[in-house]
C-alpha positions as CSV (number, residue, x, y, z in Angstrom):
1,X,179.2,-63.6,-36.5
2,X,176.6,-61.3,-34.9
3,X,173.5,-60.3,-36.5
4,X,175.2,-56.7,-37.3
5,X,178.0,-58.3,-38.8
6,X,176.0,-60.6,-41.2
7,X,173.5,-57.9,-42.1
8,X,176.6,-56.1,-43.2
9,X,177.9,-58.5,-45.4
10,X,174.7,-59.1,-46.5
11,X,175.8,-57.2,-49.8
12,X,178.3,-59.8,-50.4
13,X,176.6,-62.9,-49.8
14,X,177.8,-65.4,-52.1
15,X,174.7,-67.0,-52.4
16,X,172.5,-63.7,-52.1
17,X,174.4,-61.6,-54.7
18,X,174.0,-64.8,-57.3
19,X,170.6,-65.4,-57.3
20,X,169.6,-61.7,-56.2
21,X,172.2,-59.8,-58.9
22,X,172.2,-56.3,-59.1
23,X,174.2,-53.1,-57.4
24,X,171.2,-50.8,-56.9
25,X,169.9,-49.6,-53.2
26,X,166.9,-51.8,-53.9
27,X,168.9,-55.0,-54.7
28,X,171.1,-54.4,-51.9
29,X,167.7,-53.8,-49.7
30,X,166.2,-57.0,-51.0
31,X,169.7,-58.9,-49.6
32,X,169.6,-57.4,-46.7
33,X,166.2,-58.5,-45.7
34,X,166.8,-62.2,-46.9
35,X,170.0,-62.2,-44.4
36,X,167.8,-60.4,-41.7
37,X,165.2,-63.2,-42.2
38,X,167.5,-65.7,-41.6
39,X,169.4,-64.7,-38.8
40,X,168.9,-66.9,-35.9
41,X,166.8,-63.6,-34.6
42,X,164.9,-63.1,-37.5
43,X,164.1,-67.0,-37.9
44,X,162.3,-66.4,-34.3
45,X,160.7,-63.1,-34.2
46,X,159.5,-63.4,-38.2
47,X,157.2,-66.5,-38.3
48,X,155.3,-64.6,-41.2
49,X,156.4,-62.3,-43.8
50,X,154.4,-60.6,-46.7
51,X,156.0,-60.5,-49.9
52,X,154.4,-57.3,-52.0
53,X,154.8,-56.0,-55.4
54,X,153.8,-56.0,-59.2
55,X,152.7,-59.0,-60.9
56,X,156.0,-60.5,-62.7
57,X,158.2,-58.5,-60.4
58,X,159.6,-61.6,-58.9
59,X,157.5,-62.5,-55.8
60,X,157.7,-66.1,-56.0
61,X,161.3,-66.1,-56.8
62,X,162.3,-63.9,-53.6
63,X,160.2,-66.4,-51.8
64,X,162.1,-69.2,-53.5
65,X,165.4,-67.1,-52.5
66,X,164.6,-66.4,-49.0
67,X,163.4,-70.7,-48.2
68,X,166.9,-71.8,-50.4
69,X,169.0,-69.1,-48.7
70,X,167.9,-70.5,-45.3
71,X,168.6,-74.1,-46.6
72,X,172.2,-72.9,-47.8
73,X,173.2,-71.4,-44.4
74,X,172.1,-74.3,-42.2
75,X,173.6,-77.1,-44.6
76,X,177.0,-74.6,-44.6
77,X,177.0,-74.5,-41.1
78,X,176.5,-78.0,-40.6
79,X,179.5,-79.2,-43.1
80,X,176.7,-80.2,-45.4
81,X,177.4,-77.8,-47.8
82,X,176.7,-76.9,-51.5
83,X,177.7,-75.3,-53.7
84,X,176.0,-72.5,-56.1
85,X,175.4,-75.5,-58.6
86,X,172.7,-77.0,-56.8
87,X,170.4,-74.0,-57.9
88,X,167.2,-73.1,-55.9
89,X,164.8,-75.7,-56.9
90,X,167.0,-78.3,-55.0
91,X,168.2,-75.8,-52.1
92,X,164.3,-74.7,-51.7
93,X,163.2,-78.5,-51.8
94,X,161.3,-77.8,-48.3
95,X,158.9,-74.7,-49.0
96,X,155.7,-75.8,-50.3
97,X,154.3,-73.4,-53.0
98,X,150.6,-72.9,-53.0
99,X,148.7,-70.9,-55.9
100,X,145.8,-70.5,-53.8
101,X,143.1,-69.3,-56.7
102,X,143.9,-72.1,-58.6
103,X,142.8,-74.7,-55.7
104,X,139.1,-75.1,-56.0
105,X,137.1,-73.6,-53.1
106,X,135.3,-76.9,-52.0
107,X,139.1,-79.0,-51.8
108,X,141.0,-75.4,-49.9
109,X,140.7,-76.0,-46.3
110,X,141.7,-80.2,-47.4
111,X,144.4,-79.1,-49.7
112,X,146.0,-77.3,-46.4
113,X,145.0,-78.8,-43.4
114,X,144.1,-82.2,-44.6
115,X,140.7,-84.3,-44.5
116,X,139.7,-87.3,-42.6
117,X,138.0,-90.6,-43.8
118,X,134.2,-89.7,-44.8
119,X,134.6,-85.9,-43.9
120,X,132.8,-85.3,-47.7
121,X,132.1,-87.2,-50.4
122,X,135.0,-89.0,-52.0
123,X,136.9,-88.8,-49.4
124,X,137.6,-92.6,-49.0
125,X,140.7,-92.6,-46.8
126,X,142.6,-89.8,-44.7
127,X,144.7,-86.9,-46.6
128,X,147.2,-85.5,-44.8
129,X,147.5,-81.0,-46.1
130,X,150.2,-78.9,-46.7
131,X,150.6,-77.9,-43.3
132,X,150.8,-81.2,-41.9
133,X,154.3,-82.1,-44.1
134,X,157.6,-81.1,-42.9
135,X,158.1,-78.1,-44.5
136,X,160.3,-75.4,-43.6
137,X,158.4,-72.5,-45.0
138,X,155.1,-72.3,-46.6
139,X,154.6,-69.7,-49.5
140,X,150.6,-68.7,-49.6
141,X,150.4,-66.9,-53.1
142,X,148.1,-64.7,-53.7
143,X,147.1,-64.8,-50.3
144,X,144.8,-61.5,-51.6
145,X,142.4,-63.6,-53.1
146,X,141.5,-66.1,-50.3
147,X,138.3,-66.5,-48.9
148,X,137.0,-64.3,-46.4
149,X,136.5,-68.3,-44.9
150,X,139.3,-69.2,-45.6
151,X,141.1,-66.2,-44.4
152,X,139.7,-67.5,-40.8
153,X,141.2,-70.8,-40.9
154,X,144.8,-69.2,-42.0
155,X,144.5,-66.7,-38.9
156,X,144.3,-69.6,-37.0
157,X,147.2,-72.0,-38.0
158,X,149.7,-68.9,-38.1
159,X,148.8,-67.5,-35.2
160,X,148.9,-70.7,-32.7
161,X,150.8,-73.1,-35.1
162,X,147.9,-75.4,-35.0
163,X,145.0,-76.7,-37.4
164,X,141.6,-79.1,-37.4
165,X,141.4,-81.6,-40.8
166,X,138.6,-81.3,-42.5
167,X,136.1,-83.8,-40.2
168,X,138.7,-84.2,-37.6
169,X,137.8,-83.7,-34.1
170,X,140.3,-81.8,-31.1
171,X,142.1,-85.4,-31.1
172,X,143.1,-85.1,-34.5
173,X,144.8,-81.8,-34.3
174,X,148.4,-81.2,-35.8
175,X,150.9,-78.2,-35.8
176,X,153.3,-76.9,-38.4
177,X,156.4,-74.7,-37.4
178,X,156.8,-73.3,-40.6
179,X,157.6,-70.0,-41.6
180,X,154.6,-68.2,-43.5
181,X,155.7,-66.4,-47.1
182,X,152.5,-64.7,-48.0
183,X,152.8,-63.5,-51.1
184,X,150.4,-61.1,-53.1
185,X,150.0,-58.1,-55.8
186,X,147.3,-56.8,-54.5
187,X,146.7,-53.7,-52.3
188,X,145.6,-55.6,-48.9
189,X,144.5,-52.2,-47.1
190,X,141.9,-51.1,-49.6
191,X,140.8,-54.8,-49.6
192,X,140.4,-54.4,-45.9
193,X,138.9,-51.1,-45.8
194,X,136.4,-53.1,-48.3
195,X,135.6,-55.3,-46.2
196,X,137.5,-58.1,-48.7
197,X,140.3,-59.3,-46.3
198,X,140.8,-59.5,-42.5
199,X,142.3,-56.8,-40.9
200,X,143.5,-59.7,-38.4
201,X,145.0,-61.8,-40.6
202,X,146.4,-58.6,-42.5
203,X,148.6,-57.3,-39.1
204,X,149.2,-61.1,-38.7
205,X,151.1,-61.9,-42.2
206,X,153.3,-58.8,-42.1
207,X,155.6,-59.2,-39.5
208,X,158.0,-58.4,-41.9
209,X,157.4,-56.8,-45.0
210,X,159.2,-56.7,-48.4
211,X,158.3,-55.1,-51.1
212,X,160.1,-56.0,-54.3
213,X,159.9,-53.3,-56.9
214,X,159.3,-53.1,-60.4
215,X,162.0,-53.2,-62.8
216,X,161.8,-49.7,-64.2
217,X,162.8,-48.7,-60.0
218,X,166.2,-50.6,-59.7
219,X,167.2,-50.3,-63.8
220,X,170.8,-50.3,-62.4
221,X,170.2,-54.0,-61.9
222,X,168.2,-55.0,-65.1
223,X,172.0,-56.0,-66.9
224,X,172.7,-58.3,-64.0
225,X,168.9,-59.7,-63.9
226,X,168.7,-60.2,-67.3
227,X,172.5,-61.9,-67.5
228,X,171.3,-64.0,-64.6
229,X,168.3,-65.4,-66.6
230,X,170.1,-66.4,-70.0
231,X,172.4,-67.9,-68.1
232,X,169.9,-70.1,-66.4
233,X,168.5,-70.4,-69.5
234,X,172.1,-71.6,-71.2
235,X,172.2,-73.9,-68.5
236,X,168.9,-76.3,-69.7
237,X,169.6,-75.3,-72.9
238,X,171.4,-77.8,-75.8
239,X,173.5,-74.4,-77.0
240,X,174.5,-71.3,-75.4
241,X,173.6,-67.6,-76.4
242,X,174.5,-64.2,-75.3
243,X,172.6,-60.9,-75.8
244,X,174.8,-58.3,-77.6
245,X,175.8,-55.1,-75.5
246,X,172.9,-53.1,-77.8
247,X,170.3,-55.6,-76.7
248,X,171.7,-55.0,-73.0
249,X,171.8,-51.3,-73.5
250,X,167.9,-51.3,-75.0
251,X,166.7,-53.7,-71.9
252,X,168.8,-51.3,-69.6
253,X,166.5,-48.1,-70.9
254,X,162.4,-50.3,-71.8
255,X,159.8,-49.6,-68.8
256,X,159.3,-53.9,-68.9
257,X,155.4,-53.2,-67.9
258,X,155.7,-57.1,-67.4
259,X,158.8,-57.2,-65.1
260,X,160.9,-60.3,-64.8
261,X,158.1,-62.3,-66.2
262,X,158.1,-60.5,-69.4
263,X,161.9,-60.3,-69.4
264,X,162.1,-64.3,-69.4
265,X,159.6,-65.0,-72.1
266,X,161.3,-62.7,-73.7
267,X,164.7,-64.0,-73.8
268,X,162.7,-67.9,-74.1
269,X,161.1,-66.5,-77.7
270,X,164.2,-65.0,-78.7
271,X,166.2,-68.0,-78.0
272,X,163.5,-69.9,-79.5
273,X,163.6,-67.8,-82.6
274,X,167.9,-68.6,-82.9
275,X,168.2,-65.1,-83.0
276,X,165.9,-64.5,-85.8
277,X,164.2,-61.7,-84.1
278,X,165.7,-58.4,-82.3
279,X,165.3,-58.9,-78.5
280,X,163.5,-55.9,-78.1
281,X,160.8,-57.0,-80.8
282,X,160.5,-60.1,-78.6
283,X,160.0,-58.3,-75.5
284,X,158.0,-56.0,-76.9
285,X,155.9,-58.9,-79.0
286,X,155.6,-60.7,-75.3
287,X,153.4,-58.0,-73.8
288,X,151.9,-56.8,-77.0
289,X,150.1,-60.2,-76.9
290,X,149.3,-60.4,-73.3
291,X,147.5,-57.1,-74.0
292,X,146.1,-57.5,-76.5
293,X,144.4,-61.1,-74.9
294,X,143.4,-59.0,-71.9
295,X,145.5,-60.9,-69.1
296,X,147.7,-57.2,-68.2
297,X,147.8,-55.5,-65.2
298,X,144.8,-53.5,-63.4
299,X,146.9,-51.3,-61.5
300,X,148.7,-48.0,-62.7
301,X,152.3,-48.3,-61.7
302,X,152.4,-44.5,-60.9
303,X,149.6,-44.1,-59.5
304,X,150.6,-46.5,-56.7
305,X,153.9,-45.6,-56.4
306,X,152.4,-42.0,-55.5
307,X,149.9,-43.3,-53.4
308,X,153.2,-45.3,-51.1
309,X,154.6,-42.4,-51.1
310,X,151.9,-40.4,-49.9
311,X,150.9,-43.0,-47.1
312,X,154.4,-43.3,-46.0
313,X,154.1,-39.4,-45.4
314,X,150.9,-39.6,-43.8
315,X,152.5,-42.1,-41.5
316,X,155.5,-39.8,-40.8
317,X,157.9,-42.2,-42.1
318,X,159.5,-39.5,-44.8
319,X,158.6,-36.2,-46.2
320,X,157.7,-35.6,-49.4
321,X,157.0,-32.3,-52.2
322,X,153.7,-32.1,-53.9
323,X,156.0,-30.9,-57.0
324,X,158.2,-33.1,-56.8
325,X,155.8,-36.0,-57.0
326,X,153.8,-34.6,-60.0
327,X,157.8,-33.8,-61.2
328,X,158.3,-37.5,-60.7
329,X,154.7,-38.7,-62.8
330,X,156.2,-36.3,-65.6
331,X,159.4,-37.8,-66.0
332,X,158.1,-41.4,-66.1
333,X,155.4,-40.1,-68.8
334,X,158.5,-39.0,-71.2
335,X,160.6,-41.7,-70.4
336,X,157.5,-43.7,-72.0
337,X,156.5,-41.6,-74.8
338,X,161.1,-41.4,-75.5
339,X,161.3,-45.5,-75.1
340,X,157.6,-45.6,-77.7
341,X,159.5,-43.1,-80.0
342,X,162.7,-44.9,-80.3
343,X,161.2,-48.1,-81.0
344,X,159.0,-47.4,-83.6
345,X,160.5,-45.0,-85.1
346,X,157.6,-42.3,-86.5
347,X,158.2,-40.5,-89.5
348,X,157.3,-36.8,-89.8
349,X,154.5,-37.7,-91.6
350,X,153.2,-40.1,-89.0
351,X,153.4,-37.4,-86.1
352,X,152.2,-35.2,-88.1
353,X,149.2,-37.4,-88.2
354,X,149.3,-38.3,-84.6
355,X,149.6,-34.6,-82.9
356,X,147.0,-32.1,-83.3
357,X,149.1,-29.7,-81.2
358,X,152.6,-29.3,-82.3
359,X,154.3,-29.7,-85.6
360,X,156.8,-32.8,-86.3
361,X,159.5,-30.5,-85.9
362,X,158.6,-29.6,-82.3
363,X,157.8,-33.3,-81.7
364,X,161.1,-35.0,-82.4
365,X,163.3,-31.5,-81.0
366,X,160.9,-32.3,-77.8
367,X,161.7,-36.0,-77.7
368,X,165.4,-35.2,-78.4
369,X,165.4,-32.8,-75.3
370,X,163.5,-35.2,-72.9
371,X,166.2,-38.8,-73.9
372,X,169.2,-36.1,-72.9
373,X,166.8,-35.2,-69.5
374,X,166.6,-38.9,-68.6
């Protein structure tokens, strides 16, 4: 099969459509780049590929996807091959996750490229890194919050394939043919323009880009998502649960500020609870709590959606309307204050309360007009 051919069937891939569910332009864009990726072309031209997007939109699991995916093709083509059964954590046994805040910054450059006998103190024998195992792709999460030091070392290794252990001299050198998955929810550009990250390194991880988008920009697909996950769930599970088509209808129509993260706690505490609890109190009770402990998100979804959308103008890769961006920030502000309203339920006497400048009346008429809008 060509590479046209299988970027065309992309849509159907077994293995893609399973574990990347969803009938939206931006699921079928997400499949479509896996199968590009792993193309025979892709495999050589992409050796690194930067994985972008909202914290708990599902980074690390399109990372998982695109290592299993890889994994699934060559053990199908090679008679070897399994079924949808396995699951990814078996079909994506050779990428090598790395959380890189949470290594220390004294043990980084060991963690990755190894150490020799003596090279500091406690190191009492050799320690072969990350790099120096036979992995078939290397996912660097986070890769935003590196070191501007260790930024330098990771230039190095992906763009020549090689790296130095810690104390090791030119003898010692190894090299790693692993693909790169640099992953990261930060904006890399204004880090750059800050002086924060290598603008090097930057052009050097995105020789293919994907950007996976928040769940309130492919709703089409939150049913199928959200199916996929209490199935998974069902599967480790002693007894099976479904959601009822009203909880599916409310997931279907809630912003999920937290993405898929929030979405599996979620269904976790609402399996935990037997049912006790509505699923949308759940949800909503997940990112109530991670507010309220601080740990939410620093960045405004809209504004950097606007922002991509004005940069991808400036670069003259689309056209845009002022209006119809500032049309666009309205609509997603009534869809929040609709999705608040029908949650909680105000009475008159609460909005009347809460509004200084309309009566109840002209609230809930308002609100009524906006849910038909959207």
């Amino acid at each position: 099969m060509s590479t046209t051919e299988q970027l065309q069937a992309a849509g159907d891939d077994e293995f893609l459509m399973h574990f990347l569910p969803g009938s939206s332009e931006q699921a079928l864009k997400l499949r479509r780049d896996v199968a590009r990726l792993n193309t025979p072309l892709g495999r050589s031209l992409a050796s690194a590929v930067l994985i972008t997007g909202e914290t708990g939109a599902g980074k690390n699991h399109l990372a998982r996807v695109i290592a299993a995916h890889a994994r699934w093709l060559d053990l199908r083509n090679t008679g070897g091959f399994l079924g949808l059964g396995a699951g990814l954590k078996h079909l994506s046994d050779r990428l090598a996750e790395i959380n890189l805040p949470g290594i220390p910054e004294m043990l980084a450059e060991s963690t990755l490229f190894g150490h020799r006998k003596g090279a500091f103190t406690g190191a009492v024998r050799d320690h072969e890194g990350y790099f120096a195992e036979d992995y078939s792709d290397i996912l660097l999460d986070e890769i935003g919050d590196a070191s501007l030091a260790l930024q330098a070392k990771l230039l190095r290794v992906i763009e020549t394939g090689r790296f130095r252990p810690v104390g090791g001299t030119q003898q010692d050198e190894g090299s790693t043919g692993a693909r790169i998955l640099a992953a990261t929810n930060r904006p890399l550009v204004d880090l750059v323009k800050g002086a924060q990250f290598r603008c090097d390194l930057l052009w050097r991880i995105s020789e293919f880009s994907i950007q996976v988008p928040p769940l309130r920009q492919r709703r089409e697909c939150i049913p199928a998502i959200l199916q996929s996950i209490v199935a998974e769930l069902n599967a480790v599970a002693p007894t099976e649960t479904r959601l009822s088509p009203d909880d599916i209808r409310w997931a279907a129509g809630y912003a999920w500020p937290g993405n898929i993260r929030q979405m599996r706690h979620a269904v976790k505490r609402w399996r935990l609870e037997s049912g006790g609890v509505a699923f949308s109190d759940a949800a909503e009770d997940c990112w109530g709590e991670l507010m309220a402990a601080g740990a939410g998100p620093t960045v405004n979804p809209i504004a950097e959606h606007i922002s991509r959308q004005l940069d991808l103008a400036l670069g003259g890769q689309q056209v845009t309307q002022l209006s119809a961006l500032v049309d666009e920030a309205a609509r997603e502000a009534k869809r929040a204050i609709v999705q608040w309203y029908d949650s909680h339920r105000p009475t008159a006497d609460d909005l009347d309360h809460m509004f200084t400048d309309a009566q109840p009346r002209s609230v809930q008429n308002k609100i009524a007009k906006w849910r038909k809008e959207l």
